[in-house]
Structure formats: structure tokens, C-alpha cells
C-alpha positions in Angstrom: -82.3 -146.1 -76.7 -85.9 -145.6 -77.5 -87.7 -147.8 -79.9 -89.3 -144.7 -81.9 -87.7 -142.7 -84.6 -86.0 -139.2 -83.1 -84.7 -136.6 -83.4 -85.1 -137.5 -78.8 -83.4 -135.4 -76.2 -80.6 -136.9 -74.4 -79.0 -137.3 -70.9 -75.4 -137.7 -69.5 -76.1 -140.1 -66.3 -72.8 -139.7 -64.0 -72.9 -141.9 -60.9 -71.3 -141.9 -57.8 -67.7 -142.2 -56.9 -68.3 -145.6 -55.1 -71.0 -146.9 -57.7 -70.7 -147.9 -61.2 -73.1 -146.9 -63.8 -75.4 -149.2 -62.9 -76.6 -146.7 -60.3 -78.9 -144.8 -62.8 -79.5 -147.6 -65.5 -83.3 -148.3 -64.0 -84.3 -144.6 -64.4 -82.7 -144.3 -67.7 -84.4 -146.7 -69.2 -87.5 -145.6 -67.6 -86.3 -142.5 -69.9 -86.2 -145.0 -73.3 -89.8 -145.4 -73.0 -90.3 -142.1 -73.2 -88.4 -141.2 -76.4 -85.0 -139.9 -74.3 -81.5 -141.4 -75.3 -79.0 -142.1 -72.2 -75.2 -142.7 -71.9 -74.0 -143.9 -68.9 -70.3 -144.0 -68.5 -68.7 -145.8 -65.7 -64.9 -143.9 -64.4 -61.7 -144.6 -65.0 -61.7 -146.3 -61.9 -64.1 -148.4 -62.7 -63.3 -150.0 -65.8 -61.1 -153.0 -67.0 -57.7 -153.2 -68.2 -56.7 -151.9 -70.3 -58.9 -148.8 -69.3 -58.5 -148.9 -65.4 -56.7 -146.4 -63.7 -57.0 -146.2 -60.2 -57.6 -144.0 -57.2 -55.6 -144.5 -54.8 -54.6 -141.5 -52.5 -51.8 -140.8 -54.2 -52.1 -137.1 -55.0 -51.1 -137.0 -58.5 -52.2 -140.1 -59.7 -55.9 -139.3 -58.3 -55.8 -136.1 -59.5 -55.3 -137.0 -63.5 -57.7 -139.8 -63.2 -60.6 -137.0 -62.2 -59.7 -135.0 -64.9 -59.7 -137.9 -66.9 -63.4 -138.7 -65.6 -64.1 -135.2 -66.3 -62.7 -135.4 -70.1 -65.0 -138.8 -70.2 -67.8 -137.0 -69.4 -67.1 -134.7 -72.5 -66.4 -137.2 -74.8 -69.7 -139.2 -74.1 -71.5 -135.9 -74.8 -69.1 -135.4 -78.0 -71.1 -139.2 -78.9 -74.4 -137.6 -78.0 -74.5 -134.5 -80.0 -73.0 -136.4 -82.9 -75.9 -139.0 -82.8 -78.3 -138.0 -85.9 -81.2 -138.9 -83.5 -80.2 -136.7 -80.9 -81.7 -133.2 -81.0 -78.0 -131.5 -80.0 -80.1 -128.5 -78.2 -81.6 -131.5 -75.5 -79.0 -132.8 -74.1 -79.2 -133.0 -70.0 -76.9 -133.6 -67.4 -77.1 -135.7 -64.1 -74.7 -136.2 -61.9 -74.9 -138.1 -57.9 -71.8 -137.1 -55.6 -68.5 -137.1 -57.8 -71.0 -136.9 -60.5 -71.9 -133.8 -58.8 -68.7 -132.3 -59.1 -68.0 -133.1 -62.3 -71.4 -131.8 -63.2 -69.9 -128.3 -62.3 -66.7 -128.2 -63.9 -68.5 -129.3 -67.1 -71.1 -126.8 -67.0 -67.8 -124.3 -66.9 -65.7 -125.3 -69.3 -68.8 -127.2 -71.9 -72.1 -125.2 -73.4 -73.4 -127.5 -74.7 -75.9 -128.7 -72.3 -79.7 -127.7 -72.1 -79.7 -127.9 -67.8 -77.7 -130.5 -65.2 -79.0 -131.8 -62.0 -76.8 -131.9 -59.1 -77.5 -134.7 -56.9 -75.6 -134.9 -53.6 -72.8 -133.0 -54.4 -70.2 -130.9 -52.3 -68.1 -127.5 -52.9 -64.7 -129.1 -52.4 -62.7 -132.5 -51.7 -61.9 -131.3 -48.3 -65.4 -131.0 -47.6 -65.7 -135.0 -47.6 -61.8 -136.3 -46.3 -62.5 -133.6 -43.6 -66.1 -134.7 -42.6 -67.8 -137.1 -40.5 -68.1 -140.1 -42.7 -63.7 -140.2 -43.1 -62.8 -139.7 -39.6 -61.9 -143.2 -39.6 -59.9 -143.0 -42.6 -57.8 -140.2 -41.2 -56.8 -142.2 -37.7 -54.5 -144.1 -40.5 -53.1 -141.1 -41.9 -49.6 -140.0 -41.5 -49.2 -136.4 -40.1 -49.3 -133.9 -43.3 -50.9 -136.4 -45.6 -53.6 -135.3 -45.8 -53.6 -131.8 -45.8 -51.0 -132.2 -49.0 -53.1 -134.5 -50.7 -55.9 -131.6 -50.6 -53.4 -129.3 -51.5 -53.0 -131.4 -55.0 -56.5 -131.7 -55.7 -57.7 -127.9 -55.2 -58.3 -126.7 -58.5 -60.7 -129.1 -60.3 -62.9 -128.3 -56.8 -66.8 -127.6 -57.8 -66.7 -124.4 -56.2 -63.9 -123.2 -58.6 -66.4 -123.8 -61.3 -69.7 -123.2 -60.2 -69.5 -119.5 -60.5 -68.9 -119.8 -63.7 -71.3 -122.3 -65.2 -73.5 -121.4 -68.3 -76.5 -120.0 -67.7 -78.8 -122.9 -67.6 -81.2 -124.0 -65.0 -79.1 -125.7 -62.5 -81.6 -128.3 -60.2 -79.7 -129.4 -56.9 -80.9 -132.4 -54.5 -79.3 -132.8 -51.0 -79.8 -135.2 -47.9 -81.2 -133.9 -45.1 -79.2 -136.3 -43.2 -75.9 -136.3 -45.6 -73.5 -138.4 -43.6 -71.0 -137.2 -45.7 -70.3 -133.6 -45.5 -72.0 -130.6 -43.5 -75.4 -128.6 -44.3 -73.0 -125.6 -44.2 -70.7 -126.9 -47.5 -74.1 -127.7 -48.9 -75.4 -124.7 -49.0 -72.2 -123.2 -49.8 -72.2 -125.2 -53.4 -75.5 -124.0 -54.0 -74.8 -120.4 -53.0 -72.2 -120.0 -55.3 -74.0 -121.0 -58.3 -75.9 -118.2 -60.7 -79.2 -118.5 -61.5 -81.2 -119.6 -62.8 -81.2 -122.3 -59.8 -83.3 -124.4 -57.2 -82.4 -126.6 -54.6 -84.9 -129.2 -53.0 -83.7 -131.2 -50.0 -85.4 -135.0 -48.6 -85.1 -136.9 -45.6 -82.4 -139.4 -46.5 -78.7 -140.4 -46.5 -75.9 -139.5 -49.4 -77.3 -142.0 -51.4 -80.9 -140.3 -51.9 -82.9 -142.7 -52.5 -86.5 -140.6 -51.9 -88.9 -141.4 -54.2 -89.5 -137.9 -53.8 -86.3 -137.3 -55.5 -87.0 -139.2 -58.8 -90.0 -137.7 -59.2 -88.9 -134.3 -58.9 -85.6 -134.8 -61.2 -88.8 -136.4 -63.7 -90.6 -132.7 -63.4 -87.6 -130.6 -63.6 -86.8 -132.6 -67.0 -90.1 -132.9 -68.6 -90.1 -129.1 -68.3 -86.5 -128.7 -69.3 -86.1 -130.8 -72.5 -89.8 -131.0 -73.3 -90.1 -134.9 -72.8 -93.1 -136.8 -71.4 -93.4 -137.8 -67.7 -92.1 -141.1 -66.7 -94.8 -141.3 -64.0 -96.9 -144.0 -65.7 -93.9 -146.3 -66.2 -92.5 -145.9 -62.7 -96.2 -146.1 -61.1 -96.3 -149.6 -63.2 -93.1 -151.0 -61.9 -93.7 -150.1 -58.1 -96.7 -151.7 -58.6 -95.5 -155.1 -60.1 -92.7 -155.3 -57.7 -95.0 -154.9 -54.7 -97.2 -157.9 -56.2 
């Protein structure tokens, strides 16, 4: 929260499926001292009892605690919008990997959102369980497991909702070297989005951790929402570290 006095615009942080939300809780409150509210939620997955609920290749278990994720997400922006010091017509989106996807389906089905960055993100499950970084997963698999466990988790794919997202400025980041997933099913995702749109790519792994990255997600909000750059705050805290 910033210290000031709002009406401030406001962002949905949504991390990645192997992280916590801990992943974006430096930039957001980077974002505080700038007059921007932040809410980052952690997943299903990642919470205690009596809220955990797992993920854990079964198909139909896994595939209600996504949606659960997703109606999460909508909820936390239900607590935004609600907030008197949130101007409603601010509110951003960022989302890193299942984040990513999420970001899509909520941009579908969910108006209510001034833009959303999509940070790492891929057109479909199979994309990933199929790709380089699982191959080692699948050597345990038993013969047909996988292929029905895709089967199961086919419709809340990205690229069933991309198409259809609201007409906002979409922002998309990808890794160069993604060890995840190919360039092809990158490019696919941003190819089936509508404008208006913009992709930017950096020389790093799934976890894009470019400085160039932060700084351009800074830009693209600063001219989104209308907030001041958080340049000067980041500059000061590379700085201090380095001492």
C-alpha cells in the first residue's frame, strides 16, 4: 500500500507455477512508493490447510484447482475494485508462466482490467509436459498417461482464450533461451492475440530475470495506468546492494 491518500491504480501480481508470491513482492513494493496498490495472491497449491489443494497429476484434481487459481485471481480483483482507494478504471494485470495463462483466460471472461502483461507464458499445457524441460518427467510415465491427462486439461488452455480477450493493450515478455517450451508455441500465443499488442524478448531463461525486463514492464505501466516511473527507486536499491 502506498503511504499517500488515493484514489492509486492497482495491480494483480500472479507468479509462477513453481514460485509463491514472493516472486514479485520486491517490484510491488517498488510500486507502493510510487502511489500503486498490489495484491499478490499465492495458488491453491500454495497455501496452508485448510486452503491447500494440490497438484498432483491427477487430471481432475489438477484441473479444478487451476480454475480455482483462475477464480482467485477474480476474486482478488473483486477486493481491488471494491477498495475506495483504488481508482476501479487502473487496475493492471501481471502474470509470469501459469500466471501467464491465467492472465489470458481472465482477460476473456473479466473486463475489468486497464492492460495485463504476459510474462513467460505458453499457448497450451502440452506445450510444456511435451517440451524439453519434462522429458525426464515423461521417462516415468505410464504409456497413455499423459496424453489423457492433456486430454483433461484442454479447455482452460491460453490459446482458447486469447482470441478473445478485451481489447486492451496486451504486453508479452519471452526468453530467448526458454528451456521450457519452443520459440514456435511462443510465438503462437502471441499470434493469436488481437491488438492492440507488443511482444519484447531478452536473453535469459523461463525465469526472466533481465533487468531489461523490469524496466520495460515499468514503461509499459507508467504509460498504461498513468503512474510515475519506478526508475529512481530501483536505481537506489541496485546501488545500495552493490555497496
Amino acid at each position: 500500500m502506498p503511504k499517500a491518500k488515493g484514489p492509486f491504480a492497482a495491480i494483480l501480481w500472479a507468479h509462477w507455477g513453481g514460485g509463491n508470491r514472493t516472486e514479485f513482492l520486491p517490484e510491488a513494493e517498488l510500486y507502493a512508493r510510487v502511489g500503486v496498490v498490489s495484491l499478490l495472491p499465492d495458488y491453491p497449491w500454495d497455501r496452508p490447510e485448510p486452503w491447500h489443494r494440490a497438484v498432483n497429476f491427477d487430471p481432475e484434481n489438477d484441473k479444478q484447482s487451476y480454475i480455482q487459481a483462475v477464480v482467485d485471481m477474480r476474486r482478488g480483483l473483486d477486493l481491488l475494485v471494491a477498495r475506495p482507494d483504488v481508482d476501479a478504471k487502473r487496475v493492471a494485470y501481471v502474470g509470469h508462466s501459469y500466471g501467464a495463462q491465467w492472465g489470458a483466460i481472465l482477460a476473456a471472461v473479466d473486463r475489468r482490467f486497464r492492460t495485463a502483461i504476459l510474462i513467460g507464458g505458453t499457448p497450451t499445457l502440452q506445450d510444456v509436459l511435451q517440451g524439453p524441460g519434462t522429458a525426464e518427467f515423461r521417462k516415468g510415465l505410464k504409456p497413455g498417461q499423459l496424453e489423457k491427462y492433456l486430454e483433461v486439461q484442454r479447455p482452460p488452455d491460453a490459446i482458447n482464450f486469447i482470441a478473445q480477450a478485451a481489447r486492451i493493450p496486451l504486453f508479452f515478455q519471452f526468453a530467448t533461451f526458454e528451456q521450457n517450451f519452443s520459440r514456435a508455441a511462443m510465438d503462437r500465443y502471441y499470434a493469436a492475440a488481437r491488438e492492440p499488442k507488443r511482444v519484447a524478448w531478452y536473453d535469459t531463461g523461463h525465469d526472466l530475470n533481465d533487468p531489461k525486463a523490469i524496466a520495460d514492464r515499468d514503461r509499459w505501466l507508467d504509460a498504461q495506468l498513468g503512474i510515475a516511473t519506478i526508475r529512481p527507486f530501483l536505481e537506489t536499491e541496485l546501488w545500495s546492494t552493490a555497496k
